[in-house]
C-alpha positions as CSV (number, residue, x, y, z in Angstrom):
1,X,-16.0,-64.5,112.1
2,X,-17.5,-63.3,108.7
3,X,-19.2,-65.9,107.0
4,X,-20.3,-65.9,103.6
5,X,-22.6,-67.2,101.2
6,X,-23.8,-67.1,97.6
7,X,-25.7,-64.2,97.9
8,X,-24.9,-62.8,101.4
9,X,-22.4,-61.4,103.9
10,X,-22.7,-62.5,107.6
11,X,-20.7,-60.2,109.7
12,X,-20.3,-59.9,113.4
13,X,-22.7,-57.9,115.1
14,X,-21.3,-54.5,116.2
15,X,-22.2,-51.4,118.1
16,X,-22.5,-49.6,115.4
17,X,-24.7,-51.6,113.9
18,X,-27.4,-50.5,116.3
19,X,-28.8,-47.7,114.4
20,X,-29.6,-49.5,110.6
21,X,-31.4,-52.4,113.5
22,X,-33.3,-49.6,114.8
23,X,-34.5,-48.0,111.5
24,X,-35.7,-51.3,110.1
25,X,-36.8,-54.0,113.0
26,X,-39.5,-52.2,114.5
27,X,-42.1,-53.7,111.9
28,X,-45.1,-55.9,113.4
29,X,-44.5,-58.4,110.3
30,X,-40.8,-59.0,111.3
31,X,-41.7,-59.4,114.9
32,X,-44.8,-61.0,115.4
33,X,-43.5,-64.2,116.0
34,X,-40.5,-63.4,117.7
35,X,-39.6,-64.2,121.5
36,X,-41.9,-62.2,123.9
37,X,-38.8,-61.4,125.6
38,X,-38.9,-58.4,123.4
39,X,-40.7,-55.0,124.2
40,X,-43.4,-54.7,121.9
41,X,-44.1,-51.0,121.4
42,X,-40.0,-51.2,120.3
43,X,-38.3,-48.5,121.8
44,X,-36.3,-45.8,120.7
45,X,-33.0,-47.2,122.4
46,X,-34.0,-50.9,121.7
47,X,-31.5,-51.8,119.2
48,X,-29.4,-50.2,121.0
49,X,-29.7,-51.8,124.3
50,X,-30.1,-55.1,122.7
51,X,-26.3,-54.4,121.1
52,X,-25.0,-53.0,123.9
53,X,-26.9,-54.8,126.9
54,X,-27.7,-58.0,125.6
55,X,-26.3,-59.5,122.3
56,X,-22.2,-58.0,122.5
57,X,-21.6,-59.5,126.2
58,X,-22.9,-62.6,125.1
59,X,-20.8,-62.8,122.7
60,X,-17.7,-61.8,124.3
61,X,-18.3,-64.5,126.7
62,X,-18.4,-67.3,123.8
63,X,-22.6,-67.5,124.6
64,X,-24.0,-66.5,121.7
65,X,-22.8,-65.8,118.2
66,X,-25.2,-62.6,115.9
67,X,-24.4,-61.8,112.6
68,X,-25.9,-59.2,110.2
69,X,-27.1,-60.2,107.0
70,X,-25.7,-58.1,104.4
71,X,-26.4,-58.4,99.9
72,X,-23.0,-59.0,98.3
73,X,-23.9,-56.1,96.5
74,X,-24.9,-54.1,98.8
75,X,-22.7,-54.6,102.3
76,X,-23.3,-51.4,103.7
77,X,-26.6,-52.3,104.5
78,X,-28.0,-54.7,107.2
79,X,-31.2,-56.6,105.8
80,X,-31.6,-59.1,108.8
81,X,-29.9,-60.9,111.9
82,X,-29.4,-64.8,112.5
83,X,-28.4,-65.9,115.8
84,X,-26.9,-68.8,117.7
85,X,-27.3,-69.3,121.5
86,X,-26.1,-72.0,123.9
87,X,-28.6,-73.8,125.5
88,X,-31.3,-76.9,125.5
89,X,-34.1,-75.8,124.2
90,X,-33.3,-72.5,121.4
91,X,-30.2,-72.3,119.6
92,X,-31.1,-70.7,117.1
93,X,-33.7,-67.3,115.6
94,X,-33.5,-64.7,113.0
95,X,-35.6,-62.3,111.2
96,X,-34.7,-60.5,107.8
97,X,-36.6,-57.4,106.4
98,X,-39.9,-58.3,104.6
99,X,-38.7,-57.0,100.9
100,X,-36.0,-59.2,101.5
101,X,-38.2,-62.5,102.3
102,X,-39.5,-65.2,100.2
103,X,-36.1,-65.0,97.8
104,X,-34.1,-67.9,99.4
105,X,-31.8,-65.6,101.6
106,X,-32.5,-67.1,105.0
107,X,-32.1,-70.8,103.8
108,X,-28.5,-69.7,102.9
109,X,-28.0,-67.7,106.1
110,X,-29.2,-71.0,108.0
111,X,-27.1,-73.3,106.1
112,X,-24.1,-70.9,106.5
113,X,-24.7,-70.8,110.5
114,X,-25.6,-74.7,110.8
115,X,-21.9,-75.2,109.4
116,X,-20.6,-72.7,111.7
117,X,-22.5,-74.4,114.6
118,X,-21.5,-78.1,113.8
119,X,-18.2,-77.9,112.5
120,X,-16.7,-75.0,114.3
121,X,-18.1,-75.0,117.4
122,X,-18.5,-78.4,118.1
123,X,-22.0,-78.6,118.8
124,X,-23.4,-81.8,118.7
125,X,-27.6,-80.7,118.6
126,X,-29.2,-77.7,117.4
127,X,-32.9,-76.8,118.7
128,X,-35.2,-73.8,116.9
129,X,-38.8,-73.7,118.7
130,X,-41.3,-72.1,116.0
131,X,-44.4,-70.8,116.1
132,X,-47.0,-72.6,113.7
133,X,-48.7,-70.0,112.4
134,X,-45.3,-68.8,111.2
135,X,-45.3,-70.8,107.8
136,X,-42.0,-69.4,106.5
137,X,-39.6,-70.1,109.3
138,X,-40.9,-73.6,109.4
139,X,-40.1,-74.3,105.5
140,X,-36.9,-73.2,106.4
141,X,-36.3,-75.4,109.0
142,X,-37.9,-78.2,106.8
143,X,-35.7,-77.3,103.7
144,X,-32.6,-78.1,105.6
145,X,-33.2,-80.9,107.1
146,X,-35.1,-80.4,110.4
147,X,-37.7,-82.4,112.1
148,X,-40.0,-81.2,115.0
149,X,-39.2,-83.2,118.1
150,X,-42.3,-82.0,120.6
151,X,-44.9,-79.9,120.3
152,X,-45.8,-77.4,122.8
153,X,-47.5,-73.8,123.9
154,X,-44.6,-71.1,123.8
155,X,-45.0,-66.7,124.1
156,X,-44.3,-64.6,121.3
157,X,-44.4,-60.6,121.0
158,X,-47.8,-61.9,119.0
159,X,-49.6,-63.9,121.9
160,X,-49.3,-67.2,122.8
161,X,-49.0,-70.0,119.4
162,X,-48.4,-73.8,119.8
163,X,-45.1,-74.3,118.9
164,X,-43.1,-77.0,117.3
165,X,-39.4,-77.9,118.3
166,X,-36.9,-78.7,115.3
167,X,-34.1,-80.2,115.5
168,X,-31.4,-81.5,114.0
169,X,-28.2,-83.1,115.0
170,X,-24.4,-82.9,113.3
171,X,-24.4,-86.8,112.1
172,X,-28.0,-85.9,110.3
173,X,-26.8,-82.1,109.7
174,X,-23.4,-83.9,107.6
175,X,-25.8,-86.0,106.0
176,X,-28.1,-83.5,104.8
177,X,-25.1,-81.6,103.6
178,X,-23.7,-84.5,101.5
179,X,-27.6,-85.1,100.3
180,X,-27.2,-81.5,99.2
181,X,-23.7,-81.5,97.6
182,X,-24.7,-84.6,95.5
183,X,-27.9,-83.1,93.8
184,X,-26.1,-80.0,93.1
185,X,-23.1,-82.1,90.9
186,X,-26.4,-83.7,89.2
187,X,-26.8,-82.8,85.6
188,X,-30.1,-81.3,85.6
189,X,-32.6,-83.6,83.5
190,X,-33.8,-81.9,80.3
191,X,-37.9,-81.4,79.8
192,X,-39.4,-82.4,77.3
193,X,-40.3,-79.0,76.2
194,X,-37.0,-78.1,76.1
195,X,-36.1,-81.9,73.9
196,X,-39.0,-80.7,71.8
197,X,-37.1,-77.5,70.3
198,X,-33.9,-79.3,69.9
199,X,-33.4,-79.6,66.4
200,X,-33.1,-82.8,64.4
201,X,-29.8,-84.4,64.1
C-alpha cells in the first residue's frame, strides 16, 4: 500500500528497486548502527539478495511491510527505507541517505508507518531497540511519542552499543496523534519582534 506524506512517497518495496539500494546503502554513516545481521563489507548482490531473499517473502507472507522513501518531487528516486516486522522485541528500523537527514523526513516516514501499524494492521504495541550513540534515531523516536522501556547490550554492523528499547502503544500512539492534530489547529502566537513592526493603529 503506498503511503504518503507531506513531503514523501512510501511505496512498496520492489525487485526492481534493488539496484538504486545498492548504489546508495553501502555507506558506513547509513549503517553503522544498523542490525549486525547485515554483511559489513556490503556486497555486490546485497540489495539484491536482501529484496529477493529476505525482505519480498516476508512480505508476501503478511511478516513484514518495506517501503522506499521517495521526494514528492522527485519519485523516481529512492532516498531511504522504513520497515515494519512482526515480533516482540523490533518492529520497526530505517535508514535514509545522509544528504537527506536532519530535514524532518524520517519523523514523517515514522508517523506515516505508526498509522499504518496501529490503525491498519491492528497492532496493539510497537518496539524499536536503538543504539545510544545513535542520537538521531533516538529524537525521532522521542519526537513521536516514544519512551524507552529497558535498557540493554545489543550488536550492530558498528560493534556492540547499549541499547534502549522504545515503545509505544496504540492508546498512547492515538493520543499523541490528537496532541499533534490540536497544536497544529493552534494559531501560532506572534513574537514580539514581529508585534514590534506592526504599525500603529
Amino acid at each position: 500500500m503506498l503511503l504518503e506524506t507531506r513531503r514523501l512517497l512510501l511505496k512498496p518495496l520492489a525487485p526492481a528497486d534493488a539496484n538504486q539500494i545498492q548504489k546508495i546503502f553501502p555507506r558506513w554513516e547509513i549503517v553503522q548502527f544498523l542490525n549486525a545481521s547485515i554483511p559489513w563489507p556490503y556486497p555486490a548482490d546485497g540489495a539484491d539478495t536482501f529484496c529477493r531473499c529476505v525482505a519480498l517473502p516476508a512480505m508476501e507472507r503478511g511478516e513484514e511491510w518495506h517501503w522506499t522513501l521517495r521526494l514528492r518531487t522527485s519519485p523516481d528516486e529512492i532516498i531511504g527505507l522504513i520497515s515494519l516486522t512482526k515480533g516482540e522485541h523490533i518492529n520497526r528500523g530505517f535508514w535514509i541517505a545522509p544528504a537527506f537527514q536532519n530535514q524532518g523526513l524520517m519523523t514523517e516516514a515514522v508517523i506515516a508507518t505508526a498509522d499504518y501499524w496501529f490503525d491498519v494492521l491492528g497492532f496493539q504495541v510497537l518496539r524499536a531497540p536503538k543504539a545510544i550513540p545513535n542520537m538521531a534515531s533516538r529524537r525521532i523516536s522521542e519526537k513521536t511519542g516514544m519512551r524507552v522501556i529497558a535498557v540493554e547490550e545489543g550488536n550492530y554492523v558498528g560493534g556492540r552499543f547499549p541499547t534502549e528499547i522504545w515503545e509505544i502503544t496504540d492508546q498512547e500512539w492515538r493520543a499523541f496523534r490528537d496532541r499533534t492534530e490540536a497544536e497544529n489547529r493552534r494559531p501560532r502566537e506572534k513574537d514580539a519582534s514581529e508585534w514590534a513592526d506592526r504599525p500603529a493603529d
